[in-house]
C-alpha positions in Angstrom: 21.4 10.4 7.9 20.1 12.5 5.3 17.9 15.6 6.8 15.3 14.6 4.1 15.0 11.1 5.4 14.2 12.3 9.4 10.7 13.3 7.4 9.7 10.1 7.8 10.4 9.8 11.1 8.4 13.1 11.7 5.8 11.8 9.9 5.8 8.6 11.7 5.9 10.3 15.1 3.1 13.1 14.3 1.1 10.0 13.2 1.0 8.6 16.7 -1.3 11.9 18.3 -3.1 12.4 15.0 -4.7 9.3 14.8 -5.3 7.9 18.0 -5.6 11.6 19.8 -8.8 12.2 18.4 -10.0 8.2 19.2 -9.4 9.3 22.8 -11.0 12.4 23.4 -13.8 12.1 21.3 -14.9 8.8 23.3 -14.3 6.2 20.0 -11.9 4.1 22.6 -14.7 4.1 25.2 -17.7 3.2 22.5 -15.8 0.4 21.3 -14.5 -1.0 24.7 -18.7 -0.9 25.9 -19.5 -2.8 22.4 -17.3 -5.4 23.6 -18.6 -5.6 26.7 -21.9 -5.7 25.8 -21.2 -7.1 22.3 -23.2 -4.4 21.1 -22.3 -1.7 18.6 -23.8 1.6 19.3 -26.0 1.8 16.0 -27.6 -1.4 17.6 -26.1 -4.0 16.0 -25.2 -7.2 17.3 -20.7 -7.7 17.7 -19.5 -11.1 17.5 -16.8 -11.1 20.4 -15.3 -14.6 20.4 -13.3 -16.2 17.2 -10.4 -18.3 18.5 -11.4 -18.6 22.1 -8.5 -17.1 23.3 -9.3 -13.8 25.4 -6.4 -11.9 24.2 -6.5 -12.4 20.1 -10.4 -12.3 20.4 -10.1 -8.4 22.2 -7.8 -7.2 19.4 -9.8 -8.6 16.8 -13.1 -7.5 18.3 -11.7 -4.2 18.3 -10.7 -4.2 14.7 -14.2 -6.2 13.3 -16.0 -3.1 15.6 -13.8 -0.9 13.7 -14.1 -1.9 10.2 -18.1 -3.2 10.8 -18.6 0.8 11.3 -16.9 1.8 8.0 -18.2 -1.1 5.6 -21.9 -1.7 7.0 -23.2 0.7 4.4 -24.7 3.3 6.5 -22.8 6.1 5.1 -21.3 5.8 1.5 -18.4 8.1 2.3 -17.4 5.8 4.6 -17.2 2.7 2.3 -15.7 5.2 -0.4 -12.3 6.4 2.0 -12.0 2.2 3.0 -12.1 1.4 -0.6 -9.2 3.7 -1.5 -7.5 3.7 1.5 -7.7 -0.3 1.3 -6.2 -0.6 -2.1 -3.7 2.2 -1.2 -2.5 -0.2 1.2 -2.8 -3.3 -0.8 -0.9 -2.5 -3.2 2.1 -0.9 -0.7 2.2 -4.3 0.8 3.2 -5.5 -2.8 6.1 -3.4 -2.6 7.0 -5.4 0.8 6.7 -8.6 -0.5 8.9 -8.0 -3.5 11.6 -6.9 -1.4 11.4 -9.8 0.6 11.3 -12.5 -1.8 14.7 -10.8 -3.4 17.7 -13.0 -3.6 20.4 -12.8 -0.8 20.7 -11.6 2.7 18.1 -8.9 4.0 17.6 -7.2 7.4 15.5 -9.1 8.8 12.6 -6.8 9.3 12.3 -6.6 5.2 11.7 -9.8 5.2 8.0 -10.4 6.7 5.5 -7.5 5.0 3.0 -10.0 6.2 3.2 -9.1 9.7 4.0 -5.6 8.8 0.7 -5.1 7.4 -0.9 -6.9 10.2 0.5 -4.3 11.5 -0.8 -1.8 10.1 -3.9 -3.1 10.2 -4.0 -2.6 14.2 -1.7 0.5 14.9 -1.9 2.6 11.6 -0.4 3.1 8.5 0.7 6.0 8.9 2.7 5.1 11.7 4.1 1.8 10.3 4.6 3.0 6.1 7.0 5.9 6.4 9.3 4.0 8.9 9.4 1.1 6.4 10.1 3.6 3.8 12.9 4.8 5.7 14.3 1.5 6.5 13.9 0.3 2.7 15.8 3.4 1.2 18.5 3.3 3.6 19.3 -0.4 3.5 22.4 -1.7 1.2 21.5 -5.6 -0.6 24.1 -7.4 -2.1 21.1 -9.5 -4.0 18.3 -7.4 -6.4 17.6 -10.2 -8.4 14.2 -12.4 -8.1 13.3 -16.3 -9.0 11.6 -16.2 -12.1 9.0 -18.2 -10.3 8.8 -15.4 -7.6 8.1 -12.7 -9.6 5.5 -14.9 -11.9 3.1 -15.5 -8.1 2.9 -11.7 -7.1 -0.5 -10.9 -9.4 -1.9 -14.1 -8.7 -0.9 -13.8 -5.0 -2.1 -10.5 -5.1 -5.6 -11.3 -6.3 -5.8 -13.9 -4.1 -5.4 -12.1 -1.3 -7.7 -9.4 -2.2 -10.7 -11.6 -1.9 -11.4 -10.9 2.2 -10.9 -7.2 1.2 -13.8 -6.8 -1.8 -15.8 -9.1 0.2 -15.4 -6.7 3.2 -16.4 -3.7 2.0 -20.2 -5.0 0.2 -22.7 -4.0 3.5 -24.6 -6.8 4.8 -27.9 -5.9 2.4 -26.5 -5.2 -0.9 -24.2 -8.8 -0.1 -27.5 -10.4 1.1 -26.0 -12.1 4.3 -26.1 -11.0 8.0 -23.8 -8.8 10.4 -22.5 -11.9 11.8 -21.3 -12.8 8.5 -20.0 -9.8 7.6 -18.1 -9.5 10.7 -15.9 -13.4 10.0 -15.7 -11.7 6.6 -13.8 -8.4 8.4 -12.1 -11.0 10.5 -10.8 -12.7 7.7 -9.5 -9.3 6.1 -7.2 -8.3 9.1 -5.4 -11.8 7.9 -5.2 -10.5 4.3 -1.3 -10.1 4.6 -0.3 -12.7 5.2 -2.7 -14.6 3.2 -0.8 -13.2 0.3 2.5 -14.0 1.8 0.9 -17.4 1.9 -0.2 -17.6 -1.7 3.1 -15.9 -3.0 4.8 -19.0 -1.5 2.5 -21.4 -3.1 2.4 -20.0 -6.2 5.9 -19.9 -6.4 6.1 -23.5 -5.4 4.0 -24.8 -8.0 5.5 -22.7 -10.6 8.9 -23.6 -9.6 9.1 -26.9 -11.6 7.9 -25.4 -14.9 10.7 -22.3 -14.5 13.1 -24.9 -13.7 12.6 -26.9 -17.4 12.5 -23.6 -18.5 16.0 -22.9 -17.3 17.7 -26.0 -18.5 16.2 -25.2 -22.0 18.0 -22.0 -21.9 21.2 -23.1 -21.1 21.4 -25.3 -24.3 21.9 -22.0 -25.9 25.0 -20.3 -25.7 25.5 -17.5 -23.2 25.0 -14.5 -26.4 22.0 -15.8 -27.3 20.4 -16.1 -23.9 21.2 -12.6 -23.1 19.1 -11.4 -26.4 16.2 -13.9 -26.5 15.4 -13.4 -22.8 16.7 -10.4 -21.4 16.4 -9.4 -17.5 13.8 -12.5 -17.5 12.3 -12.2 -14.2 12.6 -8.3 -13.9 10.5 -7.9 -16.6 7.9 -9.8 -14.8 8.7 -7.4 -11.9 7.9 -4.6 -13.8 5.0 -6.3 -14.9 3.2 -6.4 -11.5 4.5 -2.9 -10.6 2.6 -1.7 -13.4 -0.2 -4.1 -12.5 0.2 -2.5 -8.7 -0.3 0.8 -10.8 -3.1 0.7 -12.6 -5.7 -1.5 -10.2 -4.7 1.5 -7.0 -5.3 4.2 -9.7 -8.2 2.6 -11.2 -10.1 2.5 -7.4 -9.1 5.8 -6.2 -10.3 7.4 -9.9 -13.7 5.2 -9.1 -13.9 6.9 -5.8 -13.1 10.2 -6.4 -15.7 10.4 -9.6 -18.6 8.8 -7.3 -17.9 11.4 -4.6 -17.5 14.4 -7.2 -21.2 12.7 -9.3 -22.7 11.4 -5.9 -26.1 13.6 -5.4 -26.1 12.8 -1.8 -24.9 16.2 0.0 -23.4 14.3 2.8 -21.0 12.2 -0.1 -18.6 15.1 -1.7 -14.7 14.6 -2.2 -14.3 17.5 0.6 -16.2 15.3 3.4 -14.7 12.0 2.0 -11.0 12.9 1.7 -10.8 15.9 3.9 -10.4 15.4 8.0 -12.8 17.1 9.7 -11.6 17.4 13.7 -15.4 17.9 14.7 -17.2 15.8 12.7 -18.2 13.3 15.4 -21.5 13.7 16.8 -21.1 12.2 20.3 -25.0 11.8 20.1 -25.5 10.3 17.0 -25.8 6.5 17.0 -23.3 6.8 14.1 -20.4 8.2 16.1 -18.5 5.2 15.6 -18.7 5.8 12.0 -17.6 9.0 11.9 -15.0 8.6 14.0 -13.5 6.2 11.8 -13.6 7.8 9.0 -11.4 10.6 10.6 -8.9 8.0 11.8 -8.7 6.5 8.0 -9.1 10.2 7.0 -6.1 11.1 8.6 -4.1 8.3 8.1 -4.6 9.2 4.1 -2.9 12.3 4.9 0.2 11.0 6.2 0.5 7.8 3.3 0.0 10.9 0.6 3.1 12.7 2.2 4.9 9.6 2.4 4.9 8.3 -1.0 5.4 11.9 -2.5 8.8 11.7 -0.4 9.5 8.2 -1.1 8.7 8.2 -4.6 11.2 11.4 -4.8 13.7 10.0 -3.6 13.4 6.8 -5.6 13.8 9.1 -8.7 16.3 11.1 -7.2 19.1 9.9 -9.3 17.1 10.5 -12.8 15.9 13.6 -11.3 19.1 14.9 -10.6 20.6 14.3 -13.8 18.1 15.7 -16.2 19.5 18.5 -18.0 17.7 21.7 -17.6 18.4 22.4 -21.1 16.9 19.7 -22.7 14.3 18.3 -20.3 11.9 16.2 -22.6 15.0 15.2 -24.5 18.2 13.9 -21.9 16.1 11.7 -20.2 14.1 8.2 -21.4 11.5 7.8 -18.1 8.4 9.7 -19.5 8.2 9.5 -15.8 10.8 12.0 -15.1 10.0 13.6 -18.3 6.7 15.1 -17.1 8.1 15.6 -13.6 10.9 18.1 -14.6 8.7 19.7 -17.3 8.2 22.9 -15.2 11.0 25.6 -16.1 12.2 25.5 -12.4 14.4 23.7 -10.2 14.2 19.9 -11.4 13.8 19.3 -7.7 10.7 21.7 -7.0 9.7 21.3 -10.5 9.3 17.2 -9.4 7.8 17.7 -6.0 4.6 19.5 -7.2 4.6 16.8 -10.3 4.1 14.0 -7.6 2.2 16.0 -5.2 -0.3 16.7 -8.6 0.0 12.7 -9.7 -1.0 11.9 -5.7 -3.9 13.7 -5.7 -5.0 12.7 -9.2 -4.0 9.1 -9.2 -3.4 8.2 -5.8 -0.5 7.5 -3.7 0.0 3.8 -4.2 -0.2 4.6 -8.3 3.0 7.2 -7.9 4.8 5.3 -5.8 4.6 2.1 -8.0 5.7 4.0 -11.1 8.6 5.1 -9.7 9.3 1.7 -8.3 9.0 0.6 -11.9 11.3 3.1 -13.0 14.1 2.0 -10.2 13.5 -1.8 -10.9 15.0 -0.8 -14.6 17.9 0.7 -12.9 18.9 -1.7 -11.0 19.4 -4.2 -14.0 21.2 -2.8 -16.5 21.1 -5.2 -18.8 24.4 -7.7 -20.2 27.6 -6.9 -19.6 27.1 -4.2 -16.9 28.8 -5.0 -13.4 26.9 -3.4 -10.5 28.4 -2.5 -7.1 27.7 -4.6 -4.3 26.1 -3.3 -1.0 24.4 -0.3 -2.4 21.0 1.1 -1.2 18.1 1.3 -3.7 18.6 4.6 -4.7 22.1 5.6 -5.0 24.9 4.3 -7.2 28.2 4.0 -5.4 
């Protein structure tokens, strides 16, 4: 193993005491555990406690609606503003999951369900579940890249689908004109949210599968030369496609974040107390403790998901990174990517590291990451006539 890749194992461990350390001693654990009890939140509020009748599945999700209710029921702005990002952030890293599960061929088998990987998530962390996935996703060798045309077509749809618990969750009882009970089903409903898009990428795919089909057998009527120039790389272009889509919707919520913190003229709401952990910012007396304590737990788990994708979006590039010549930087390269990555006249490594730790901060992780998967998905098709090895890892040619 690589000593860069044992990062994300570091960052996977540190994760562990960093987020649930501070849930511990600051009493969050004990608060929600009474709430339960008592079906009471500490604000006041009444906490639904029984879904599926089921003791065990109603605890856990109790836990999480007590959670989330504290973050979304529009007490404190900031709050709402760090779920926002942090939600799409992690949206849009499940779309990296699925696409690498619905590839073509034999998988581990652990790349094949991102819907209960984000459930996951959802319950332990992200920043204790991403950068091992990461990990596991860079080191793997496929023998398969290649996606059904009908696949690749259902991950936007699929995607916006699934979304819908999500933007529903994070509108406060009084601006969405309905009660906490309501609001709490809806935050129910959320924790489901992967595999509600695992659900919908299958259904789509189904119902669009007869359509690519007649698509196909038009195709082959043609001869093999003129399929490979009217419809190159069919379904990676569609691939692309929603990696750019992936793109733009994470940077287009974390720039809408960011620019209400920076313009909000509440003193309490600045991109400082948003973005930035703040170890003793739980007032143990305040009927909002629960509040603030979440907010450091998704505050903290931001942290570790920004170091992650600067590391796993490196490494995705590494190849193009590598192979830029210093001399002619703009120039021996076509990813405008890479381009302005390896602009600064230093190390092409170093010179790429700030680029993405810059592009984090600016655009968000899930946007960088994205990108580069964009960029990777082009190198892994070559185009006609081009024979790639079999059993390589994303990232390295053999």
């Amino acid at each position: 193993m690589r000593a860069t890749y044992s990062i994300f194992i570091a960052l996977s461990a540190i994760s562990i005491p960093l987020l649930w350390f501070p849930m511990l001693l600051n009493g969050t654990l004990d608060d929600i555990s009474e709430a339960i009890e008592n079906n009471v939140l500490p604000d006041g509020t009444p906490l639904k406690t029984k879904y599926s009748g089921v003791s065990f599945f109603d605890n856990i999700l109790s836990i999480l609606v007590a959670f989330f209710y504290a973050l979304a029921n529009g007490s404190y702005l900031g709050a709402r503003l760090m779920l926002a990002d942090l939600g799409a952030t992690l949206h849009v890293a499940l779309g990296w999951m699925v696409v690498e599960s619905i590839r073509n061929g034999k998988k581990p088998w652990y790349l094949s369900l991102p819907g209960l990987l984000g459930v996951l998530w959802n319950v332990a962390g992200a920043g204790i579940v991403l950068p091992l996935y990461c990990l596991i996703h860079i080191q793997t060798p496929m023998n398969d890249y290649k996606i059904s045309v009908s696949h690749s077509i259902s991950l936007i749809p699929a995607m916006l689908v699934s979304s819908i618990p999500f933007c529903l969750m994070i509108i406060p009882p009084k601006d969405g004109n309905y009660s906490a009970d309501q609001h709490q089903n809806t935050i129910a409903v959320f924790q489901f949210a992967p595999l509600i898009w695992m659900a919908g990428q299958y259904t789509f795919s189904f119902l669009l599968s007869p359509f690519s089909k007649l698509a196909k057998l038009g195709l082959q009527n043609r001869s093999r030369t003129e399929i490979s120039h009217a419809r190159p790389r069919r379904s990676e272009i569609y691939i692309q496609a929603a990696q750019l889509f992936f793109a733009i919707y994470s940077a287009l919520v974390h720039l809408l974040c960011v620019s209400i913190s920076f313009f909000s003229s509440d003193p309490s709401v600045t991109i400082l107390r948003v973005f930035i952990p703040n170890p003793i910012g739980v007032n143990r007396e305040s009927p909002q403790r629960l509040t603030q304590a979440a907010i450091l737990f998704l505050q903290y788990d931001w942290l570790v998901i920004c170091l992650t994708a600067v590391l796993y979006s490196y490494l995705l590039l590494e190849p193009e990174i590598l192979s830029t010549s210093k001399q002619a930087r703009w120039k021996s390269t076509k990813s405008l990517l890479v381009r302005l990555l390896t602009f600064l006249p230093i190390s092409n490594s170093l010179s790429s590291i700030i680029g993405l730790v810059a592009f984090t901060i600016l655009l968000g992780p899930s946007t960088v990451v994205s990108l580069a998967l964009w960029q990777c998905e082009g190198r892994l098709f070559p185009g006609p006539g081009v024979v790639e090895p079999e059993g390589r890892s994303i990232i390295k040619r053999d």
